[in-house]
N, C-alpha and C positions, 0 to 999 in steps of 0.2 A: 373277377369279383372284387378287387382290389380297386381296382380305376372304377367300381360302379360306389363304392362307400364315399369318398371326397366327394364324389357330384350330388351324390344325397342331401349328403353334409349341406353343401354348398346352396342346393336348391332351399334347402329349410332356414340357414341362416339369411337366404334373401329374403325368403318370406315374413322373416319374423322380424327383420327391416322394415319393410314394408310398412306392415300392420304397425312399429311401433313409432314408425314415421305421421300414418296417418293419426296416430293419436295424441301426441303431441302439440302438433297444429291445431289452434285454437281456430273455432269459424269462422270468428270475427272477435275482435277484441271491444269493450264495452268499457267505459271511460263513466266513475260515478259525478263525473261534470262532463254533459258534453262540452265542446269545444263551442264557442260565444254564443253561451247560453245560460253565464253567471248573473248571477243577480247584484253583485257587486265585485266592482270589476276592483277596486281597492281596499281588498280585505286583508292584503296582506301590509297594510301600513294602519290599518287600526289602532287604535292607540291601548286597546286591553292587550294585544297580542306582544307587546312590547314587555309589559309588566310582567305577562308570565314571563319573557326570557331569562330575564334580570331575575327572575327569582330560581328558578331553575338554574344560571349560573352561579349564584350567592350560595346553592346549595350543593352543583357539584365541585366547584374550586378547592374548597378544605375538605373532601373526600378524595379528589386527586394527586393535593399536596400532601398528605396523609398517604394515602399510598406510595406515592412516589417516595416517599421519605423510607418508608421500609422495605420498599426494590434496595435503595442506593442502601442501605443500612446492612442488608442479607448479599450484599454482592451483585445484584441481579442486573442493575446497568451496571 
């Protein structure tokens, strides 16, 4: 009865392997751009795309130096 409990075990934790193998595995993966099938192929040198950086960095720089100032202030580096 002993040797028949671990192979139990054992047959169940295969299966449920298995099963969670197959479910993970995506069918096919789906790409919301296919692959050259953009409609501009130079969107990432735009010149609006720029402007938002600059602004988004103008706004995290004195939130980072700001924190950082009260890491180094409380010990923390």
């Amino acid at each position: 009865m002993k040797n028949k409990i671990p192979h139990e075990h054992e047959v169940a934790v295969k299966q449920l392997l298995r099963r969670a193998a197959k479910r993970t595995r995506p069918s096919q993966a789906f790409s919301a751009v296919p692959h050259a099938r953009e409609t501009d192929a130079n969107r990432e040198f735009a010149p609006d795309r720029d402007a938002d950086a600059i602004v988004w960095f103008l706004i995290a720089l004195p939130i980072f130096m700001v924190a950082h100032a009260i890491c180094v202030k409380i010990g923390a580096i």
